[in-house]
N, C-alpha and C positions, 0 to 999 in steps of 0.2 A: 903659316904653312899652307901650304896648297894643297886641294882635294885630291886624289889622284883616283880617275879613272880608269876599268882595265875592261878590255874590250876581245873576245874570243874570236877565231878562226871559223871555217867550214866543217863541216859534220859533227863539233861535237858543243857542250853549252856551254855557261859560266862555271859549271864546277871547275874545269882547267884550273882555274885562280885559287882551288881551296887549300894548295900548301902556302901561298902567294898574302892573300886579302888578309886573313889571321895576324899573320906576325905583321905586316905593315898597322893594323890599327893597335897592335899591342906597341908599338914604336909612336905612337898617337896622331895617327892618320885616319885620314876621314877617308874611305873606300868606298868607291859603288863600282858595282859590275852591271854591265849590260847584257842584255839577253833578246840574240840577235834570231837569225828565221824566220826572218817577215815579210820571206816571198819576192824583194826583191833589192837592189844595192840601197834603194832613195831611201825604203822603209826602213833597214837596217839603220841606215843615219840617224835616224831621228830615234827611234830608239837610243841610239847614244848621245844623241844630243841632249836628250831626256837626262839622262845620267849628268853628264855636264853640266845642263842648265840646276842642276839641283843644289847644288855646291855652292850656287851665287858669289860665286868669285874665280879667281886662275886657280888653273888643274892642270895633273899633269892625266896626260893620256895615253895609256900602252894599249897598242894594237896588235894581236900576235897572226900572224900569216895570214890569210882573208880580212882579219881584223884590220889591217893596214888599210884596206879600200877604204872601211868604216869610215875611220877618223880621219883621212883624209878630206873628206866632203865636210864636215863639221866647222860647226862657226866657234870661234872659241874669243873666251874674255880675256882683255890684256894681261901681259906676264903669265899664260899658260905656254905647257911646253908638250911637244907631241915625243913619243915612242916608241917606234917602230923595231919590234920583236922579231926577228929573221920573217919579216912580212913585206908586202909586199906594198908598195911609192909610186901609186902612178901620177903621172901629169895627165891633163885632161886627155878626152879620145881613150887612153890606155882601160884594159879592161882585164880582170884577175886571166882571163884566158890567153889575153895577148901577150903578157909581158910573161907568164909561163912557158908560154910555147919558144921563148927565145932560148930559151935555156931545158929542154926536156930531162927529168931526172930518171924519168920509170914510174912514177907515179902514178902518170896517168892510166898506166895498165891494170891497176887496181879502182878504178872508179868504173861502175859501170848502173845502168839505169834500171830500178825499180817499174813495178805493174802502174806505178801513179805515173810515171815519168821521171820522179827526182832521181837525183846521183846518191850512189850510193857506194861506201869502201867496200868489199871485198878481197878476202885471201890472209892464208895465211899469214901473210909480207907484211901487213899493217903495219904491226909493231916496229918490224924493221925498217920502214921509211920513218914513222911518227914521233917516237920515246923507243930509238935503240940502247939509248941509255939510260933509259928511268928504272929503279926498281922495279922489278915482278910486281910488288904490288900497288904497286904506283900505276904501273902500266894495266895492271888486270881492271883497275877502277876505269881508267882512260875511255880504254877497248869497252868497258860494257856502257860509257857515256853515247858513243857512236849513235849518229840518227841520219835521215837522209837529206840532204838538201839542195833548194832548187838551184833549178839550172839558172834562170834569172841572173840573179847576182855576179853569176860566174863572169858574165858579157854585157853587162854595165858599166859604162864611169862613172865617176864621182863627177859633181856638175861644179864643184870649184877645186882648189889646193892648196889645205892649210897651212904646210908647210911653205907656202911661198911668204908667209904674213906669220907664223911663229918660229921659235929655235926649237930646232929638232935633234934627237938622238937618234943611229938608224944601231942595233946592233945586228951583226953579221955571227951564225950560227958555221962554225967550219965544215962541220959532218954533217948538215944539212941535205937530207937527201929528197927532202917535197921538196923546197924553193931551194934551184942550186945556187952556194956559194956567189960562183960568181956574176947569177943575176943579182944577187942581195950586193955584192961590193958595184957595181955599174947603178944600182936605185942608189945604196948608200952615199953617189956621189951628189945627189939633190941636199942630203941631210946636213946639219951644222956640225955633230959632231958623229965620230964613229969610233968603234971598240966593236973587237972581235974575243967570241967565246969558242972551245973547245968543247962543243954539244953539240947534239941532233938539235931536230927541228922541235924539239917541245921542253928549254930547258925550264919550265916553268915548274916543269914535275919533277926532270931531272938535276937539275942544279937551283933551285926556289932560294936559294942564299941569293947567288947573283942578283935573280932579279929581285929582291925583296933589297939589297945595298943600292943599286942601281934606282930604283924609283923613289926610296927615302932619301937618297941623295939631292934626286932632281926636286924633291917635292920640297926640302928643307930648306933649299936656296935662298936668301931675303931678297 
């Protein structure tokens, strides 16, 4: 079995994963989550590569929305497999801002700059872009994870493309209202395979079945 890594977004931390990590190690997976905000994309990497290299073997690696930059730049050991959470594929030059900007959802009018400089959510809309469909209290947990984060990251590449050198999964979220649709189907055509869900953009909270089938699948392969 392979380790599977799970790798979070912008603004909020590895709890995302806590309906996710649970049932995947009670299925007998070996889980680590990364714990990104380290000021800039390069940082972010290694942090995850931290996580991967600990496994000392193939892994798989889900990157959920921001998380996608992550694990792209990451070096991975033969027979791992990458990800990709209605997040975001760039090829090099590409930067989480650039490939947003091709597809505007409305999101952006909700991010706006804190007294330190970082970005920060605001409004009441959160929920409604983030987990329109997760539980009340699923989402009440979400919403109080919220933190600010830098701008850095946002307008960085990744300095290689892992998926050029592993087999990837991109899945495409339909009601996606941060990463739209149809920037996620135009990345998802880089990916090896593709599968489409009927959820917003965080079904980690709102649907944890899928992806908890979805990564024991990838992770059980021989």
């Amino acid at each position: 079995m392979r380790g599977i890594a799970l790798v979070h977004g912008a603004h909020v931390d590895s709890s995302c994963w806590d309906l996710v990590a649970p049932e995947l190690r009670d299925r007998g997976h070996r889980v680590g989550t990364a714990d990104l905000h380290r000021g800039s994309l390069a940082a972010d990497t290694v942090a995850a590569q931290e996580v991967v290299d600990g496994f000392g073997g193939s892994v798989v690696v889900c990157g959920w929305s921001y998380g996608g930059m992550v694990i792209t730049g990451l070096h991975l050991p033969p027979d791992s497999h990458l990800t990709y959470l209605c997040a975001l594929l760039p090829d090099l030059g590409e930067t989480a801002a650039s490939l947003s900007g091709q597809h505007p959802t409305g999101f952006e009018a909700l991010v706006a700059l804190d007294g330190a400089g970082d970005l920060v959510l605001t409004g009441d809309e959160i929920g409604e872009f983030m987990w329109a469909d997760a539980p009340p209290d699923r989402a009440a947990v979400a919403r109080a994870s919220l933190r600010s984060q830098a701008i850095a990251p946002m307008v960085e590449s990744p300095d290689r493309t892992a998926w050029r050198d592993a087999p990837s999964t991109y899945v495409v979220s339909e009601r996606d209202r941060v990463v739209a649709p149809d920037l996620q189907r135009e990345m998802a055509q880089r990916a090896g395979d593709v599968v489409e869900w009927d959820t917003s953009h965080s079904p980690m909270l709102s649907r944890p079945d899928l992806v908890v089938a979805l990564l024991d699948r990838l992770a059980s392969r021989s």
